[in-house]
C-alpha positions as CSV (number, residue, x, y, z in Angstrom):
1,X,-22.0,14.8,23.4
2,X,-18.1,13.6,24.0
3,X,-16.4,13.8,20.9
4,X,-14.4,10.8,21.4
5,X,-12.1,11.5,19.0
6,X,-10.4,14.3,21.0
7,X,-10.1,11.4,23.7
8,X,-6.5,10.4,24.6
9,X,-6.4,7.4,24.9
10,X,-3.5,6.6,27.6
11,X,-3.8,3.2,29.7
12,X,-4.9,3.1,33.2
13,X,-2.9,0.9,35.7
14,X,-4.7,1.4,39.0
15,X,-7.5,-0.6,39.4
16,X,-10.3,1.6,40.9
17,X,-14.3,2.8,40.4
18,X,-14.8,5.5,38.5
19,X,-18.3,7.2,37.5
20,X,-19.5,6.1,34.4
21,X,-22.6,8.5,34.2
22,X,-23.4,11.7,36.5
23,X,-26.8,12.7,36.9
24,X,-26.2,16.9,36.9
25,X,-28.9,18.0,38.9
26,X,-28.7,21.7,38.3
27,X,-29.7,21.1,34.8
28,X,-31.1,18.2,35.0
29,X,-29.3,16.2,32.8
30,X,-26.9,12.9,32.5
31,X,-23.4,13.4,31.5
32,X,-20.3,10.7,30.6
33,X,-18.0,10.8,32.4
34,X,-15.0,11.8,30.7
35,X,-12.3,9.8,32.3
36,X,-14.8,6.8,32.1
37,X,-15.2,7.6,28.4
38,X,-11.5,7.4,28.0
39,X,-10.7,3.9,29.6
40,X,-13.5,2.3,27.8
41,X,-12.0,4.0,24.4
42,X,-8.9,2.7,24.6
43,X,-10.2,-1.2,25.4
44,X,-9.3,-4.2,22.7
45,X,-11.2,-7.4,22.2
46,X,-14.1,-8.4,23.7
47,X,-16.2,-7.2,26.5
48,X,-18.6,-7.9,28.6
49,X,-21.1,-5.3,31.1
50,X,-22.5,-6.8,34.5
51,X,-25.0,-4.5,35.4
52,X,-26.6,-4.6,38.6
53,X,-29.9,-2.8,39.3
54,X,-32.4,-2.5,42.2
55,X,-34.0,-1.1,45.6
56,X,-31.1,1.1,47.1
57,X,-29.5,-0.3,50.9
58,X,-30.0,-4.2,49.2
59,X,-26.3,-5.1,49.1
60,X,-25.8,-4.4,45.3
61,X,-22.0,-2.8,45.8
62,X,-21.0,-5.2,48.4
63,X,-21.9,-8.5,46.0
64,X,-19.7,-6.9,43.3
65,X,-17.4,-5.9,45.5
66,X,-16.7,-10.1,46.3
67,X,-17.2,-10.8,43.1
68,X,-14.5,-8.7,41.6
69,X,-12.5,-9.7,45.2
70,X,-12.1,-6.3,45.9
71,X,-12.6,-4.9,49.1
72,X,-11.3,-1.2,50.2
73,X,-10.9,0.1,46.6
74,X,-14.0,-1.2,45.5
75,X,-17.4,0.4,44.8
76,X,-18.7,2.4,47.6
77,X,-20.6,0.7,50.7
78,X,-22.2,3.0,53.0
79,X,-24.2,2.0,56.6
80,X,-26.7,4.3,56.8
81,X,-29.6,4.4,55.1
82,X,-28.9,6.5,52.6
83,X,-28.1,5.6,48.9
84,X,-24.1,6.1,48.5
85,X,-24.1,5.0,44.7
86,X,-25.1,7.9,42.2
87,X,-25.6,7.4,38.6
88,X,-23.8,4.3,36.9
89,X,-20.4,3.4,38.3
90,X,-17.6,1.3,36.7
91,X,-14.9,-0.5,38.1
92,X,-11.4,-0.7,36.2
93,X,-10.8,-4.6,36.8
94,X,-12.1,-7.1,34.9
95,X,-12.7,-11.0,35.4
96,X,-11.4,-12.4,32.4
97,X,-12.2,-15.8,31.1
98,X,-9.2,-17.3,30.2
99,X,-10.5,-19.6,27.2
100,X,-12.2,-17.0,25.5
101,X,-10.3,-13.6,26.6
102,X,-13.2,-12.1,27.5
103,X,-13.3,-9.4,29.8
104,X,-16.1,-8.6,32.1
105,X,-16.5,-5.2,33.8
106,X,-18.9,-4.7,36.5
107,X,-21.1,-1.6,36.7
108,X,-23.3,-0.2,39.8
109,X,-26.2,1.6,39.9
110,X,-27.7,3.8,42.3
111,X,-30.5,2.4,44.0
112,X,-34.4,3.1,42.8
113,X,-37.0,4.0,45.2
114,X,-34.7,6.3,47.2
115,X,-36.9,9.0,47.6
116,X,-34.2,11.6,46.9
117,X,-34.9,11.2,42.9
118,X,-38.0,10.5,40.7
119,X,-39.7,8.0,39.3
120,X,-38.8,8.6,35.5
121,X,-35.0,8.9,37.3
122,X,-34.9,5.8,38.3
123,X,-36.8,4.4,34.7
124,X,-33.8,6.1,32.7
125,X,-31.4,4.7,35.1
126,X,-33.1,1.4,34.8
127,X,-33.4,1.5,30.6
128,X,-29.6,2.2,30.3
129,X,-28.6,-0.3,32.5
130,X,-30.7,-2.8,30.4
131,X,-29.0,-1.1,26.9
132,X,-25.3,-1.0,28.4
133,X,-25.3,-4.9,29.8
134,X,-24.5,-8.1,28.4
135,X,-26.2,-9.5,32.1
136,X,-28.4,-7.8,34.0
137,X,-28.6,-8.5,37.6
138,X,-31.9,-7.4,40.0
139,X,-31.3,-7.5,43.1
140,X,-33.3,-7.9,46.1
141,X,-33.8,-9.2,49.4
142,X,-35.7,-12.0,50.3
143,X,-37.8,-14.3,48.2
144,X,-39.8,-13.5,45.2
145,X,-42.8,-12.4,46.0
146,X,-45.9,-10.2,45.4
147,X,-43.8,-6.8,46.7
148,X,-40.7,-8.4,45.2
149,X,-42.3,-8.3,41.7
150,X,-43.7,-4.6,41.7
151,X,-40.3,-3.7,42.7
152,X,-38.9,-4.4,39.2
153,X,-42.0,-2.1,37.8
154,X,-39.8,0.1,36.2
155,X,-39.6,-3.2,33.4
156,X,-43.2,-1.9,32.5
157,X,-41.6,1.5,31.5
158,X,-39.1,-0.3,29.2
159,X,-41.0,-0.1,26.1
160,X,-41.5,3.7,26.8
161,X,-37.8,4.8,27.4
162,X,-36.3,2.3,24.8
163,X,-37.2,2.2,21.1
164,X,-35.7,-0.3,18.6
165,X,-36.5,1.8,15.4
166,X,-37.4,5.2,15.1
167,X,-40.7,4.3,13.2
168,X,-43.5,1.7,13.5
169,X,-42.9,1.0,17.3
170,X,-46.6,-1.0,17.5
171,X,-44.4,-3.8,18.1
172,X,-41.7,-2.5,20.3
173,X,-42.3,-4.7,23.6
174,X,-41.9,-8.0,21.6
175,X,-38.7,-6.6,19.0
176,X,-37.0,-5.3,22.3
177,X,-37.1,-9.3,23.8
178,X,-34.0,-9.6,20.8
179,X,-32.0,-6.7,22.4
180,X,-32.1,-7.1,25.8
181,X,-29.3,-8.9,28.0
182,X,-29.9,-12.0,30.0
183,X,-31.5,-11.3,33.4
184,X,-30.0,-12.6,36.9
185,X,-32.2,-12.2,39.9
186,X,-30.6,-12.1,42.8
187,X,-32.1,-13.5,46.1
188,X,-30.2,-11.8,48.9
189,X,-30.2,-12.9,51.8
190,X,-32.2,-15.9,51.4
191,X,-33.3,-18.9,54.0
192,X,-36.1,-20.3,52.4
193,X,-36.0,-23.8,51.1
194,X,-36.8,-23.9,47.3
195,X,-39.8,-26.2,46.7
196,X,-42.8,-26.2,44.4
197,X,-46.7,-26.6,44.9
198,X,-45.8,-30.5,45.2
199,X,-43.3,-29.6,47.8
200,X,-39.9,-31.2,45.5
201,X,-37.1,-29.2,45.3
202,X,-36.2,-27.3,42.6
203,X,-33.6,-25.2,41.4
204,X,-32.9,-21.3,41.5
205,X,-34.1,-20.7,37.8
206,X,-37.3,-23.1,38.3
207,X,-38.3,-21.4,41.0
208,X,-37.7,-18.1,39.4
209,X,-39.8,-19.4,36.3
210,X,-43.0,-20.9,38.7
211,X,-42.9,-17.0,40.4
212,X,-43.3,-15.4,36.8
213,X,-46.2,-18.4,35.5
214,X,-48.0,-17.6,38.9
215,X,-50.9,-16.3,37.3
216,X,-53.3,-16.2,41.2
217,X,-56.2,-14.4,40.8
218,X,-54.8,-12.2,43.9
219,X,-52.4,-10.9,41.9
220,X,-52.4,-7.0,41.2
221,X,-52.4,-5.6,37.8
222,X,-49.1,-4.0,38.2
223,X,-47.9,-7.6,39.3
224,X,-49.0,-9.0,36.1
225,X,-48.1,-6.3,33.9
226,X,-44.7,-7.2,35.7
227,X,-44.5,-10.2,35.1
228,X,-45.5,-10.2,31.5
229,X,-43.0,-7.9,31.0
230,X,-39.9,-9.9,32.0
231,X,-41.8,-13.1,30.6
232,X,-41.3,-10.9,26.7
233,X,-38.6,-9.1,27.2
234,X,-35.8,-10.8,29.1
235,X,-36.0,-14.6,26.7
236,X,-32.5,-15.9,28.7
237,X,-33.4,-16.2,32.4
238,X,-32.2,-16.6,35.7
239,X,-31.8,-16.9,39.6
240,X,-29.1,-17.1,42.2
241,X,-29.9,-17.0,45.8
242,X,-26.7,-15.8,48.3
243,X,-27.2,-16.1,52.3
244,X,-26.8,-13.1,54.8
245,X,-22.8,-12.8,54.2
246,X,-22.6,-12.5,58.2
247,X,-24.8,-14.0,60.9
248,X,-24.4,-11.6,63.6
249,X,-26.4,-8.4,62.6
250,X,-23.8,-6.1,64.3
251,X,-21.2,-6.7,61.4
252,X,-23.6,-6.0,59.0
253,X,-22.7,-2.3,59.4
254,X,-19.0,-3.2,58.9
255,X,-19.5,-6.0,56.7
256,X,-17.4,-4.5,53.7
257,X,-14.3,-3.7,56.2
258,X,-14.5,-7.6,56.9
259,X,-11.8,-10.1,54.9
260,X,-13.3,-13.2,53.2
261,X,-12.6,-15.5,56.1
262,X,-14.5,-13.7,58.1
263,X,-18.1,-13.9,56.0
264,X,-19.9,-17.1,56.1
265,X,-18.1,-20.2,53.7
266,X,-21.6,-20.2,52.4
267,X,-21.8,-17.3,51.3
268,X,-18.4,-17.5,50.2
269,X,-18.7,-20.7,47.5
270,X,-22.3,-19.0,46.3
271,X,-20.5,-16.1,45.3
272,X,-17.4,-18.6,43.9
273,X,-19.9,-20.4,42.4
274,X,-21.8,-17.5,40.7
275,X,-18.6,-15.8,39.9
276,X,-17.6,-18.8,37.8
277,X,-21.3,-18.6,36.2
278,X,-20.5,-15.4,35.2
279,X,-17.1,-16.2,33.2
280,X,-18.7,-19.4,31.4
281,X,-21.8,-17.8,30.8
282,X,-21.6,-14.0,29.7
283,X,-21.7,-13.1,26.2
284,X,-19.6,-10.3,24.7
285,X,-21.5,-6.6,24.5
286,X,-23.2,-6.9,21.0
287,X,-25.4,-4.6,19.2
288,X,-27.3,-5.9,15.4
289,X,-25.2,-9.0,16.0
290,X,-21.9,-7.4,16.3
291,X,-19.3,-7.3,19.5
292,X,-18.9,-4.1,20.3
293,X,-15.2,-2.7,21.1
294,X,-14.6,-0.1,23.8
295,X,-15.3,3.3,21.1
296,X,-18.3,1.6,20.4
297,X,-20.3,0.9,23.6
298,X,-18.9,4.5,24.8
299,X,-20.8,6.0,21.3
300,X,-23.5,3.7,22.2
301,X,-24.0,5.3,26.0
302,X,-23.6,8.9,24.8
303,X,-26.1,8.5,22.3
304,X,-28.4,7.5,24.6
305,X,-28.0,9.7,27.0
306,X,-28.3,12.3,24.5
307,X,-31.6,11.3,23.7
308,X,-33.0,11.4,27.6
309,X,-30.9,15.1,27.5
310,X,-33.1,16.3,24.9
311,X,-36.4,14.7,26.3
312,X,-36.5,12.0,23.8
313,X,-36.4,7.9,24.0
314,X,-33.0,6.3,23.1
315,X,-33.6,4.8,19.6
316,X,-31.6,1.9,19.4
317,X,-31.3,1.8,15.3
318,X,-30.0,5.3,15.3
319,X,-27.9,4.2,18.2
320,X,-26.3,2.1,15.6
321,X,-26.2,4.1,12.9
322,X,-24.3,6.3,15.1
323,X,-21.9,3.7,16.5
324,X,-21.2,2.3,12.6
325,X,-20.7,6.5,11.7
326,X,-18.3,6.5,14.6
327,X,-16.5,3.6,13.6
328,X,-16.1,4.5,10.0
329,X,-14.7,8.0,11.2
330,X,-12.4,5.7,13.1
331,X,-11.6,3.6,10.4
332,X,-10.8,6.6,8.3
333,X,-8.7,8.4,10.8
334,X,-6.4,5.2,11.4
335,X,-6.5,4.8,7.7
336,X,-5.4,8.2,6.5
337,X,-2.5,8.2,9.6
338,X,-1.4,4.3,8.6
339,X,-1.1,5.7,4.8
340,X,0.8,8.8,6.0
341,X,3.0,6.9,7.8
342,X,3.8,4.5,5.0
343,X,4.5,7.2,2.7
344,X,6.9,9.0,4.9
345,X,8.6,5.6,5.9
346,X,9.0,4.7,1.5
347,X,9.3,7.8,0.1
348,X,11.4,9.7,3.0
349,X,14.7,9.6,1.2
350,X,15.9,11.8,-1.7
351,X,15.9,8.3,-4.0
352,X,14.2,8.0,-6.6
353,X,12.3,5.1,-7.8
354,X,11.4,3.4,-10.7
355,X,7.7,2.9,-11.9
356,X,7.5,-0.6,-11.1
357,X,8.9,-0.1,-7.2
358,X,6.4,3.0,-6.8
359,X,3.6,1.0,-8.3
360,X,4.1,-2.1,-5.9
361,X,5.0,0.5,-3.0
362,X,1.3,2.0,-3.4
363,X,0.0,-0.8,-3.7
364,X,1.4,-2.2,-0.7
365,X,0.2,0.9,1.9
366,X,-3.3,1.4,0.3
367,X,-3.7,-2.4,0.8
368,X,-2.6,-1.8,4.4
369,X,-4.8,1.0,4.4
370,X,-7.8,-0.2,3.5
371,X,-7.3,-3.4,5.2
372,X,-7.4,-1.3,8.3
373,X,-10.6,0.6,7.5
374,X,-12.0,-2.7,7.0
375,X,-11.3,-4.2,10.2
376,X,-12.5,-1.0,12.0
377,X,-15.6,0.1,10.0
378,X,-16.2,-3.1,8.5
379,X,-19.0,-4.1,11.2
380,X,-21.6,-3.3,8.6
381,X,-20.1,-2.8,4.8
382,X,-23.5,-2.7,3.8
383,X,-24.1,0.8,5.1
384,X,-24.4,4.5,3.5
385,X,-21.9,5.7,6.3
386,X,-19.4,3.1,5.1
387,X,-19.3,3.1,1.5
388,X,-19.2,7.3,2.1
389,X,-16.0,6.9,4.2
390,X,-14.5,4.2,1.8
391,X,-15.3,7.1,-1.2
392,X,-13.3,9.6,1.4
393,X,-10.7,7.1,2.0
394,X,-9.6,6.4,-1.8
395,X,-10.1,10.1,-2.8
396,X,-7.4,10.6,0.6
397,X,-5.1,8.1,-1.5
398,X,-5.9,9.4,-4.6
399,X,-4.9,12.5,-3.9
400,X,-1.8,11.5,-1.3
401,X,-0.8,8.8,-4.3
402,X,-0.5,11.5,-7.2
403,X,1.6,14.1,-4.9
404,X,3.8,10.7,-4.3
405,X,4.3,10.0,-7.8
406,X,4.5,13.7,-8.8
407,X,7.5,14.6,-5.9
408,X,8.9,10.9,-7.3
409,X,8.9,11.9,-10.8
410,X,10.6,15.5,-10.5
411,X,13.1,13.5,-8.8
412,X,13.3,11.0,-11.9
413,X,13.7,13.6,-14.2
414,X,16.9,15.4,-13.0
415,X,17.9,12.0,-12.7
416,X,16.6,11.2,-16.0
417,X,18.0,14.4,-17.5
418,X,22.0,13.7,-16.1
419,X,20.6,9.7,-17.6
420,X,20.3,11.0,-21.1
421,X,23.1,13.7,-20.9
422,X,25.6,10.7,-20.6
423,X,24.3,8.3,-23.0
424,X,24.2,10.3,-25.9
425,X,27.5,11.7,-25.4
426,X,28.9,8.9,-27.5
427,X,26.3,9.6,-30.3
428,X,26.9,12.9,-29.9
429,X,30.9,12.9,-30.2
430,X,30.8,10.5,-33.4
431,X,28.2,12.9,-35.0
432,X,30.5,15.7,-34.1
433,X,33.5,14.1,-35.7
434,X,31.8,13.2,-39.3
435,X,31.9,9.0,-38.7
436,X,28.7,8.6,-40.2
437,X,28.6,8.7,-44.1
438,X,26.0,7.6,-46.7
439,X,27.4,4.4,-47.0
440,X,26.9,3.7,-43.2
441,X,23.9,4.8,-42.1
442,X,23.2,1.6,-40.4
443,X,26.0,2.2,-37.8
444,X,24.3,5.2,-36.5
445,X,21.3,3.9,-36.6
446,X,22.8,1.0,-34.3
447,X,24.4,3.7,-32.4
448,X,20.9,5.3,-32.0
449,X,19.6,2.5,-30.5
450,X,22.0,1.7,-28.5
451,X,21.4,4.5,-27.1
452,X,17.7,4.4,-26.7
453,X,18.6,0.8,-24.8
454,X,20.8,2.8,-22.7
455,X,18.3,5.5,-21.5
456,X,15.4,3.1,-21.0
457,X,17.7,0.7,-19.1
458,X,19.2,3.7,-16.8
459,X,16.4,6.3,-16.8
460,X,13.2,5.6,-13.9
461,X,9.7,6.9,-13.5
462,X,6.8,7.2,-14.9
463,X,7.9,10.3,-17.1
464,X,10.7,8.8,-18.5
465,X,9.5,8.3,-21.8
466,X,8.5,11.8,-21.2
467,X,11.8,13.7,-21.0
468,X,13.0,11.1,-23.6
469,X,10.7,12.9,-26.1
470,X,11.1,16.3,-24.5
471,X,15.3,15.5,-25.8
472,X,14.1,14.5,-28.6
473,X,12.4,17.6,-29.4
474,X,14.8,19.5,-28.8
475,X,17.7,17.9,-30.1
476,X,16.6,15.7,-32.6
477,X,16.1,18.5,-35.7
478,X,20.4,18.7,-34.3
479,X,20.9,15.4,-34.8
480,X,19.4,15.1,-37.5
481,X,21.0,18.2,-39.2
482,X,24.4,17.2,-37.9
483,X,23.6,13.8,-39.8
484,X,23.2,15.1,-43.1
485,X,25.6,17.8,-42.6
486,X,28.1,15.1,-41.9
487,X,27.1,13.2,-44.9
488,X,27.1,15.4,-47.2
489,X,30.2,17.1,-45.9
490,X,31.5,13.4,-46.3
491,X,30.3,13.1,-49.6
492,X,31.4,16.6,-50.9
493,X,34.9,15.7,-49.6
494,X,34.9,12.7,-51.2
495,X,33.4,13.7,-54.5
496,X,35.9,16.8,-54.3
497,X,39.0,14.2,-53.7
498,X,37.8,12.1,-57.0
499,X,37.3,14.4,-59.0
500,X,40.8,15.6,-58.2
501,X,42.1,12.5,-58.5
502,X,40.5,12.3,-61.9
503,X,41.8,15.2,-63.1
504,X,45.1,13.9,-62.3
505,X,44.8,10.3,-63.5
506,X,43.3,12.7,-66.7
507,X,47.0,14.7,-67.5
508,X,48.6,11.2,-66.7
509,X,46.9,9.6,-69.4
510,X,47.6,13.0,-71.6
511,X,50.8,12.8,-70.7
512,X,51.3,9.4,-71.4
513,X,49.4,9.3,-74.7
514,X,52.1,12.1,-75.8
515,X,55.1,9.8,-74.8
516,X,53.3,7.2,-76.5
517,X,53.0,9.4,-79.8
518,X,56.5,11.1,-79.3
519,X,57.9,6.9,-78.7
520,X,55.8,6.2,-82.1
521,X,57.5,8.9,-83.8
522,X,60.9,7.7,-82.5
523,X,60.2,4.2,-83.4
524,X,59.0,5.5,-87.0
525,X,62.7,7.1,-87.1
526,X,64.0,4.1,-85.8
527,X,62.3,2.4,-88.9
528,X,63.5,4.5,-91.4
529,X,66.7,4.3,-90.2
530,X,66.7,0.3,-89.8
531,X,65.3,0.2,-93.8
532,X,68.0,2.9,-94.5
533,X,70.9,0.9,-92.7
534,X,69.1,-2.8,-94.2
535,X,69.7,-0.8,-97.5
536,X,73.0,0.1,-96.7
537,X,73.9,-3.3,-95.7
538,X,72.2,-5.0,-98.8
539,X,74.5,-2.2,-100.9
540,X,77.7,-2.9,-98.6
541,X,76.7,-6.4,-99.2
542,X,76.5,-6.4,-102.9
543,X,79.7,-4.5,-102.8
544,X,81.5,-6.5,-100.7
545,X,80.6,-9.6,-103.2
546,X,81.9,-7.3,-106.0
547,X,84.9,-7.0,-103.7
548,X,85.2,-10.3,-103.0
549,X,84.9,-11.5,-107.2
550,X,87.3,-9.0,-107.8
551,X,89.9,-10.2,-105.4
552,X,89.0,-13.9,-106.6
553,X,90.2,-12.4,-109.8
554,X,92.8,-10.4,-108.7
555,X,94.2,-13.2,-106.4
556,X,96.4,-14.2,-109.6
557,X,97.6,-11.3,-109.9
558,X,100.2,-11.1,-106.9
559,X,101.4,-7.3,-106.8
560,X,98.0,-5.9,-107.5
561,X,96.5,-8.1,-105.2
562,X,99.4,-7.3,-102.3
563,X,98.7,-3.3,-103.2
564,X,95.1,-3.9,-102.7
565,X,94.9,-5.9,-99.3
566,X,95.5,-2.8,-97.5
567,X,92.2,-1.1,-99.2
568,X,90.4,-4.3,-98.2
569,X,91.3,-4.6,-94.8
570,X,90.2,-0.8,-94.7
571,X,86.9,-1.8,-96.0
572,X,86.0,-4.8,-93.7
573,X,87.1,-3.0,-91.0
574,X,84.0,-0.7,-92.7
575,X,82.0,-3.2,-92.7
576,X,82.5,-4.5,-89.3
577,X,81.5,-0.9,-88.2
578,X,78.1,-1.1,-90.6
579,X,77.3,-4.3,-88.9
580,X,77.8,-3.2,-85.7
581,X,75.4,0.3,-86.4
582,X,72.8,-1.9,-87.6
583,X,72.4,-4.5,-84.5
584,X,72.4,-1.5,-82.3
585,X,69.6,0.3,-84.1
586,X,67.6,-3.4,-83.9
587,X,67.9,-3.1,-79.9
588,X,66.4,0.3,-80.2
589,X,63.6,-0.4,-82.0
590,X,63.2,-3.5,-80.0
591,X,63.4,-0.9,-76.4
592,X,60.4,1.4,-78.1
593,X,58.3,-1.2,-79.2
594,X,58.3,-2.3,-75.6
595,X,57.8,0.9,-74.0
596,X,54.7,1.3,-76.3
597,X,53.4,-1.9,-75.4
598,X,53.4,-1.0,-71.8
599,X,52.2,2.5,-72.4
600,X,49.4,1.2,-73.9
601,X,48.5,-1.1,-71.1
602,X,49.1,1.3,-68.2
């Protein structure tokens, strides 16, 4: 089998035929042709297969040939007699119907009955041209008749070499009717005038459906088995009739070398006209209900062909479990590259991000991602293969996502690190130069979480909080120590300075309470001395009166009095001096008695 994932898939520009499948006859086996294998893998949208099929030397290449409106690079048309189209061939150019964009690619078949090759040839021929189209065409010449109708025998051997499920195939003919492709009959080369029993005219697909009711008693039994078998398995019918391209027989033999203006216009607006059938008519390649992509109908064909390699019929539910397999490996390739992609394009740079940018990046390429493994394997979700490669898929992210965020987070954390390193360099320095005390503890612990604000607003990832502990590990038993050191270095200081200061304000207060004392005993002195002197003056006082009554008495008395005013004069002049002793010895003791006031107050 072609493992069409090793396919490259480059586009083809020339329009040409190429071999589809080869028929090796040395070992007797059908092969797929690899450069068929990879222009139908690399094929987008919708597509359509217009098989033809029947007796070889009927015209089958030519009629493709005019309906692709090819002519020298088309499929091979030979004038002898023998059969110049071997295995399947498939030509490059499609007709495309413009409303739709569908493409439709012709395919030829080499012709049955040849002689060269057998009977169960020409069956697995016949069964993969009915499993590969979305039309089938039979081609013959003439009108449908008894010979006609065994010609298209091999549709008896359907049911043999073509099995819908791989179990409980009692029913096959019938179930096979809902996989098989609309049938064309071609009438080549046809004169006859189309009219029933009641001789009306009727049109190609009536008269097509009186020749397979016609149940004559003169029929044969392969004739009915025949016709029974197109009636069940082929449910969308029909007929085209074409006239001899040429009218004189001697450009029959050149009849492909010959331009379109050159055939009969008859011929020419019958092939128009079926051409234009074709593109409103044909339905895209489908399989279970599903259009089927390029990759697809190429896993399709090599499954089957694997099957008739190994001597067995082609299964058309393991077909498809083979074609969803494929797809889902598909899906999961694109996937995985898609993600990879992403991954390099975000996380490329030596940047670090922050948890919520990661977390919305991820989310972002796995959506991608999976919206890609949806659209390519999502032709069946209900499916073991798919949920299987979805499981593959996430464990792919999973794995892809962790490595992301772990490459992202050793990149946070140096930045982190030189993050943390800066903001507590403030927190730090004031520790280191004593600021906080025990009466403001609540300035570091502002300082603190200013810088816990700091970090979180700076620092990224989803380790932050991580190497915020990690610091705080380490340092926080320092900062802590440096904290109370400070404090109680502050406070041992402090206590140190007052009780100094007390001591101080202590031999102050000594010293001030013995001025007081010694200013006590001066003012006692000062006391005695004052009662001493009042004595004194009381004394000089009583002796100056006696003086004075004396010198009332002695006034009379002229010469004792004159002989005395001297001694008088002396002892005022005493007096005077007494008086002058005791008011200065009043200030004195008025001076002490202040100082001790304010000694006592200080």
């Amino acid at each position: 089998m072609i493992d069409l994932d090793q396919i490259k898939l480059e586009q083809i520009n020339d329009f040409k035929a190429i071999q589809l499948i080869t028929f090796v006859s040395q070992n007797n086996k059908f092969e797929l042709n690899n450069e068929a294998a990879q222009f139908l893998s690399q094929l987008k949208g919708n597509i359509a297969f217009v098989v033809v099929c029947g007796k070889y030397r009927t015209g089958k290449s030519f009629l493709l040939n005019k309906l692709i409106d090819v002519q020298n690079d088309g499929f091979q048309v030979s004038p002898s007699t023998n059969s110049c189209t071997q295995g399947i061939w498939l030509y490059t150019k499609p007709i495309i119907n413009k409303q739709s964009n569908l493409q439709i690619y012709f395919l030829d078949t080499e012709g049955s009955e040849s002689g060269v090759k057998s009977q169960t040839h020409d069956a697995k021929i016949f069964a993969l041209a009915i499993l590969m189209s979305s039309t089938f065409m039979f081609n013959s010449i003439g009108c449908i008749d008894e010979q006609s109708i065994i010609q298209l025998h091999l549709t008896t051997l359907l049911s043999k070499n073509i099995q819908v499920q791989d179990h409980d195939n009692s029913n096959n003919e019938n179930i096979l009717g809902y996989y098989t492709p609309k049938f064309i009959w071609l009438l080549r080369d046809f004169v006859l005038e189309m009219k029933d029993g009641q001789n009306r005219k009727i049109t190609p697909k009536e008269y097509l459906e009186l020749a397979l009711h016609d149940d004559r008693q003169y029929q044969s039994e392969n004739s009915k088995k025949v016709r029974k078998t197109l009636l069940t398995c082929f449910k969308d019918r029909n007929c085209f009739q074409f006239v001899r391209p040429v009218i004189n027989e001697n450009e029959l033999q050149r009849v492909n070398q010959l331009s379109n203006n050159q055939l009969r216009e008859e011929f020419q607006q019958q092939v128009t006209q079926f051409r234009e059938y074709l593109l409103k008519n044909t339905s895209p390649k489908q399989l279970n209900g599903v259009n089927l992509n390029g990759r697809m109908f190429c896993k399709m064909i090599d499954t089957f062909i694997s099957n008739f390699n190994k001597g067995k019929v082609p299964i058309i539910s393991t077909a498809w479990e083979h074609i969803v397999e494929t797809e889902c490996q598909q899906g999961l390739a694109q996937a995985k590259q898609l993600y990879e992609t992403n991954l390099k394009k975000y996380f490329g740079a030596d940047e670090a991000k922050s948890f919520e940018e990661i977390f919305q990046i991820l989310k972002k390429i796995r959506d991608e991602s999976f919206q890609t493994f949806h659209y390519i394997a999502g032709i069946r979700e209900k499916n073991n293969h798919f949920e299987e490669y979805k499981k593959k898929l996430l464990d792919f992210m999973t794995e892809k996502e962790n490595l992301a965020i772990r490459l992202n987070d050793d990149m946070n954390n140096t930045k982190n690190e030189e993050v943390i390193a800066e903001v507590s360099q403030k927190l730090k320095e004031n520790l280191d130069q004593e600021t906080f005390t025990i009466d403001n503890l609540e300035v570091f612990f502002q300082h603190f979480n200013e810088f816990l604000t700091a970090y979180d607003k700076k620092s990224a990832g989803t380790e932050k909080a991580n190497t915020l502990i990690h610091f705080l590990q380490n340092h926080h038993p320092i900062i802590v120590k440096q904290l109370v050191n400070s404090i109680v270095q502050k406070y041992s200081k402090n206590k140190n300075q007052a009780e100094e200061e007390k001591a101080v304000q202590q031999v102050k207060e000594k010293q001030l309470l013995d001025n007081i004392k010694i200013l006590e005993q001066n003012i006692q002195q000062h006391e005695t001395k004052i009662k001493k002197l009042d004595q004194d003056k009381v004394q000089l006082e009583a002796q100056k009166k006696q003086l004075s009554d004396q010198l009332s008495k002695l006034q009379t008395e002229n010469k004792t009095i004159r002989d005395n005013i001297k001694d008088v004069d002396e002892l005022q002049n005493v007096i005077l001096q007494k008086n002058e002793e005791i008011q200065n010895l009043r200030k004195m003791i008025t001076s002490l008695q202040t100082k001790k006031k304010k000694g006592c107050c200080g």
